[in-house]
VEXSEMI-445677 format. One record per residue: residue number from 1; residue in one letter; x, y, z of N, C-alpha, C in turn. Coordinates in steps of 0.2 Angstrom, whole numbers, plus 5000, padded with zeros to 4 digits. Atoms other than C-alpha are relative to their C-alpha. Last residue first. Layout:
<pt><num>NUM</num><residuo>a</residuo><n_x>X</n_x><n_y>Y</n_y><n_z>Z</n_z><ca_x>X</ca_x><ca_y>Y</ca_y><ca_z>Z</ca_z><c_x>X</c_x><c_y>Y</c_y><c_z>Z</c_z></pt>
...
//
This chain:
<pt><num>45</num><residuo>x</residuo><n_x>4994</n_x><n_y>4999</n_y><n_z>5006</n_z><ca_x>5182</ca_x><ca_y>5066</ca_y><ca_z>5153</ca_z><c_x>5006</c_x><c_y>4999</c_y><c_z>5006</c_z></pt>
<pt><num>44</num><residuo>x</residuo><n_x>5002</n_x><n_y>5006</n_y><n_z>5001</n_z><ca_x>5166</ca_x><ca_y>5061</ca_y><ca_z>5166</ca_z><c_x>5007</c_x><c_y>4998</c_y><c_z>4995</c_z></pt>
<pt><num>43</num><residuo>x</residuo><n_x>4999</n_x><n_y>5005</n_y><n_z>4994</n_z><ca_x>5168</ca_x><ca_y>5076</ca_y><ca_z>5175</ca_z><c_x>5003</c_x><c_y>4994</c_y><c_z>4997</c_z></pt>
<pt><num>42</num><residuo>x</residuo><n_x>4994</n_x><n_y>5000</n_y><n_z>5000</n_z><ca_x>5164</ca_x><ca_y>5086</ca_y><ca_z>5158</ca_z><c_x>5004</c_x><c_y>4999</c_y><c_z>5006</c_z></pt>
<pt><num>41</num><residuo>x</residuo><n_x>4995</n_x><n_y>5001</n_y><n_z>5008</n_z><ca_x>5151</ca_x><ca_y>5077</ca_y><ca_z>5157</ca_z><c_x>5004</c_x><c_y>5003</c_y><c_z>5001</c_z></pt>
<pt><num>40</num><residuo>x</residuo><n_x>4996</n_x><n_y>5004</n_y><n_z>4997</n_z><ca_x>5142</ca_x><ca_y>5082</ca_y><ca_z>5177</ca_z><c_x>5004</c_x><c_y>4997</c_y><c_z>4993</c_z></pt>
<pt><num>39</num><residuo>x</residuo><n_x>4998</n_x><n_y>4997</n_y><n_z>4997</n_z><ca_x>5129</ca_x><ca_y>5094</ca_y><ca_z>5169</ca_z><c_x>5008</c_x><c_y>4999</c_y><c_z>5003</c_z></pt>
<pt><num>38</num><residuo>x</residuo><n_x>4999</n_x><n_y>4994</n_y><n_z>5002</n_z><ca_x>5122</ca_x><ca_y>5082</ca_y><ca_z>5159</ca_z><c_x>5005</c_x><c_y>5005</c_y><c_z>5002</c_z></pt>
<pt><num>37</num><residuo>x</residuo><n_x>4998</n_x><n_y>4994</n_y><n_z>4998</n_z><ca_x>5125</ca_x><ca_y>5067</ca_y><ca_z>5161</ca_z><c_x>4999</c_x><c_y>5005</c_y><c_z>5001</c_z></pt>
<pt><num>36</num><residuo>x</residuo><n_x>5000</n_x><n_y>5002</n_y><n_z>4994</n_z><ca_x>5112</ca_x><ca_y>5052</ca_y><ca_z>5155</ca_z><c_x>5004</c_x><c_y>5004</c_y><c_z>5005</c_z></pt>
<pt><num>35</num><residuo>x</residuo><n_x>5006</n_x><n_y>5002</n_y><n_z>4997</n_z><ca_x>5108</ca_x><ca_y>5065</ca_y><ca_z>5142</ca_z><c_x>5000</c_x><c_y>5001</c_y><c_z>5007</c_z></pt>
<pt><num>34</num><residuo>x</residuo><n_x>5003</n_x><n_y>4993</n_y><n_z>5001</n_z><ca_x>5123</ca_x><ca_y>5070</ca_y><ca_z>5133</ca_z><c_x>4996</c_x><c_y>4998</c_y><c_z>5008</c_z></pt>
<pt><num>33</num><residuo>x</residuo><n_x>4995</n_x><n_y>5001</n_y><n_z>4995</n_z><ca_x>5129</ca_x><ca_y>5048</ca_y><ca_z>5136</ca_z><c_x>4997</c_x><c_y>5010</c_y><c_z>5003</c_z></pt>
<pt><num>32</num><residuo>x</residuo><n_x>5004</n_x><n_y>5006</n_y><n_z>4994</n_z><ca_x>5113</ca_x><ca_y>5046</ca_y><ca_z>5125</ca_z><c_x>5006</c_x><c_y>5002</c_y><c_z>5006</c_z></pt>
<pt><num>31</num><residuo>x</residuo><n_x>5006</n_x><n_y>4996</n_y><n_z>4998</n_z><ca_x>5118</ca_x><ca_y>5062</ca_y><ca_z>5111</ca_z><c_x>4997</c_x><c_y>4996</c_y><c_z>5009</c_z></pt>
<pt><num>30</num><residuo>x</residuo><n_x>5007</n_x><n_y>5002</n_y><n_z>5001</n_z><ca_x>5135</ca_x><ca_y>5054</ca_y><ca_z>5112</ca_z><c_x>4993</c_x><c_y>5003</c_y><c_z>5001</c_z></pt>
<pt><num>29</num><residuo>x</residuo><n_x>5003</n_x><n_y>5003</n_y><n_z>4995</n_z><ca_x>5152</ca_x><ca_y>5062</ca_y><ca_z>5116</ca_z><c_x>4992</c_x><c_y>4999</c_y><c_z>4996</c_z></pt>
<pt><num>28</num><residuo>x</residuo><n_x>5010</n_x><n_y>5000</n_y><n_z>5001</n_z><ca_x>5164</ca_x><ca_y>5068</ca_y><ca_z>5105</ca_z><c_x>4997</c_x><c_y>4996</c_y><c_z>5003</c_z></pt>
<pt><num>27</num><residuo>x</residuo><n_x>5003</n_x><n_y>5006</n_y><n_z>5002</n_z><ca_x>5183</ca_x><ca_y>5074</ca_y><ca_z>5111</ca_z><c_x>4992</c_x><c_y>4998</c_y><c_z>4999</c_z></pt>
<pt><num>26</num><residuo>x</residuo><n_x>4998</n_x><n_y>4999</n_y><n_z>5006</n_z><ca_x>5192</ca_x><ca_y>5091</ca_y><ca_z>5108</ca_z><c_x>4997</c_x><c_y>4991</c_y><c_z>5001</c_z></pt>
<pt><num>25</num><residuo>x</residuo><n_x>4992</n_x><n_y>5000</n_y><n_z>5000</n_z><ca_x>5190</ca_x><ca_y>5096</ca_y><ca_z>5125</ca_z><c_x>5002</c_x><c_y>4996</c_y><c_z>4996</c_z></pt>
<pt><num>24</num><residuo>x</residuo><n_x>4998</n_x><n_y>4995</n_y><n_z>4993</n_z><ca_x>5170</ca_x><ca_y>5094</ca_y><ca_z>5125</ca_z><c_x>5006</c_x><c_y>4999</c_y><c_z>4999</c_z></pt>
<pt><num>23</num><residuo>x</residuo><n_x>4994</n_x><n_y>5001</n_y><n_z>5003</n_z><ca_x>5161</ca_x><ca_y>5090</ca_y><ca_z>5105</ca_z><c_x>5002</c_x><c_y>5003</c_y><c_z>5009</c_z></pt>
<pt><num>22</num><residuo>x</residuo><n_x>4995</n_x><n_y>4994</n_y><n_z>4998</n_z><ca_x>5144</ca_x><ca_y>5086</ca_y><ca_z>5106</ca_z><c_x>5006</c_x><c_y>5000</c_y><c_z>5001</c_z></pt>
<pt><num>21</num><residuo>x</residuo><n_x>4995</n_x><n_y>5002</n_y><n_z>4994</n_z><ca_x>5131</ca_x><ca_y>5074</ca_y><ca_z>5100</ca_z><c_x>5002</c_x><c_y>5007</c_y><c_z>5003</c_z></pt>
<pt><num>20</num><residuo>x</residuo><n_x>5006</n_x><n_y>5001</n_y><n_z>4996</n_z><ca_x>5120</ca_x><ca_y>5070</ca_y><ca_z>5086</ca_z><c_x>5002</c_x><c_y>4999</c_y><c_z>5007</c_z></pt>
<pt><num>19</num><residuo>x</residuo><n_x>4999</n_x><n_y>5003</n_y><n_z>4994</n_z><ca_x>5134</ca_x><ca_y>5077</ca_y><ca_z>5073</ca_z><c_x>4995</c_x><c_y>4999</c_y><c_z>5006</c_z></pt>
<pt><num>18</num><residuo>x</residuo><n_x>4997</n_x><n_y>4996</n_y><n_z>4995</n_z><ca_x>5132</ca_x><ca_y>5087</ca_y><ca_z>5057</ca_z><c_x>4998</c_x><c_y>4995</c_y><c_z>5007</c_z></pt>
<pt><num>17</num><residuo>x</residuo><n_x>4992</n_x><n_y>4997</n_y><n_z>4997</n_z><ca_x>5135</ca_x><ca_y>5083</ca_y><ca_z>5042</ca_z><c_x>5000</c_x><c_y>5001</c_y><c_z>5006</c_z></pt>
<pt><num>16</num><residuo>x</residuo><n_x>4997</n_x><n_y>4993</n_y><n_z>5001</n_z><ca_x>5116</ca_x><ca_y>5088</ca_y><ca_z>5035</ca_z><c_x>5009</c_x><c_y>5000</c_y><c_z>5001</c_z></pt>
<pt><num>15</num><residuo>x</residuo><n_x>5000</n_x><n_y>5002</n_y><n_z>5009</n_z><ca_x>5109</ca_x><ca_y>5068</ca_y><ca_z>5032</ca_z><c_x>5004</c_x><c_y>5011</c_y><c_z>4999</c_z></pt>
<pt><num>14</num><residuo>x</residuo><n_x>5004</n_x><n_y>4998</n_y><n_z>5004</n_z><ca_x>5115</ca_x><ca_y>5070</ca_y><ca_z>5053</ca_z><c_x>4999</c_x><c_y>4999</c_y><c_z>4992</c_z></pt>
<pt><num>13</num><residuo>x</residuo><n_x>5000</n_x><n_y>4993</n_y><n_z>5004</n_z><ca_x>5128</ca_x><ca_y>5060</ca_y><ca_z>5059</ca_z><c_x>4993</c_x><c_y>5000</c_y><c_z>4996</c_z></pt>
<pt><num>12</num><residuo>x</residuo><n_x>5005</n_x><n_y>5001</n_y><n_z>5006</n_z><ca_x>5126</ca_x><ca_y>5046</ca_y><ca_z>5073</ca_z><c_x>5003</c_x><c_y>5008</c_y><c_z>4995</c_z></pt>
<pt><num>11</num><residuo>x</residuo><n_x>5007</n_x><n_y>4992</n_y><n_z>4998</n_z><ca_x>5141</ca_x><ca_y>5047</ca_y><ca_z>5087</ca_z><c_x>4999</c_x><c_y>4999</c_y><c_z>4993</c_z></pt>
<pt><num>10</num><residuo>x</residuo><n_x>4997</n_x><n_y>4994</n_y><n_z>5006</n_z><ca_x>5148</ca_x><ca_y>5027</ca_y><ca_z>5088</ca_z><c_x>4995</c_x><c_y>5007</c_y><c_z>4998</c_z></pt>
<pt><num>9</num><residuo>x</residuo><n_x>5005</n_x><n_y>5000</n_y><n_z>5007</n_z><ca_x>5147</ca_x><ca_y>5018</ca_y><ca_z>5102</ca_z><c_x>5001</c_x><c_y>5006</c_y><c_z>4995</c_z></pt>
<pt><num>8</num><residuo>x</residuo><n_x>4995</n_x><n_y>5004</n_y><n_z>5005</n_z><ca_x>5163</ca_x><ca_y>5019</ca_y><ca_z>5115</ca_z><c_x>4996</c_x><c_y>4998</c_y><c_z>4996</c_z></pt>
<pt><num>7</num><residuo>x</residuo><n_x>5001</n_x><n_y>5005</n_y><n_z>5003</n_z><ca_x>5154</ca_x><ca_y>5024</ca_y><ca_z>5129</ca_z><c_x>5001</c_x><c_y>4996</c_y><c_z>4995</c_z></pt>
<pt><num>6</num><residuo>x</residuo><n_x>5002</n_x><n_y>5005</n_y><n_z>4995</n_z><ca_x>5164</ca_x><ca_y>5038</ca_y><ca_z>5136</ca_z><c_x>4997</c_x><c_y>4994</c_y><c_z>5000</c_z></pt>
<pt><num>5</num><residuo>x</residuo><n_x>4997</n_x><n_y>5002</n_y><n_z>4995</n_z><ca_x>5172</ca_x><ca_y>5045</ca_y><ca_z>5124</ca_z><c_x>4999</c_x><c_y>4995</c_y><c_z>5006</c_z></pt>
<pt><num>4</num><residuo>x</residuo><n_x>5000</n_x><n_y>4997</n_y><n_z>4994</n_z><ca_x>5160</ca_x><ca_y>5041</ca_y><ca_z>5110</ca_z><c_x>5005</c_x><c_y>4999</c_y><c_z>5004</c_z></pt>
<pt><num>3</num><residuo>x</residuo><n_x>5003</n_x><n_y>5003</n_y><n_z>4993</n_z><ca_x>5166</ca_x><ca_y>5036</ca_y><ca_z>5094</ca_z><c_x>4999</c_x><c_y>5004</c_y><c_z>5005</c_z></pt>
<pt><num>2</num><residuo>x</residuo><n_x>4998</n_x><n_y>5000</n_y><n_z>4994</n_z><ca_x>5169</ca_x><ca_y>5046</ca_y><ca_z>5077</ca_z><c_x>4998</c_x><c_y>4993</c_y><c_z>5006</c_z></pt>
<pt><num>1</num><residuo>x</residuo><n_x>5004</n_x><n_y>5001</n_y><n_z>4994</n_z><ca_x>5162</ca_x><ca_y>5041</ca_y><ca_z>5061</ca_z><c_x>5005</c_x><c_y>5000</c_y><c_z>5006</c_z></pt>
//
């Protein structure tokens, strides 16, 4: 389990392996952090 950059909770993984999130300049970010940013996340790095 990774952590989120920004919030520091931990990114969920799918029953497939696959991450409830996003991956930006080689760091993972939360599907909620996703959201509350959008546009404006890779700012937030």
């Amino acid at each position: 389990m990774e952590k989120c950059a920004i919030c520091k909770s931990k990114v969920e993984e799918t029953f497939l392996g696959k991450i409830q999130g996003t991956i930006i300049k080689g760091k993972y970010i939360c599907s909620v952090c996703q959201k509350k940013f959008g546009f404006d996340l890779a700012k937030q790095l």
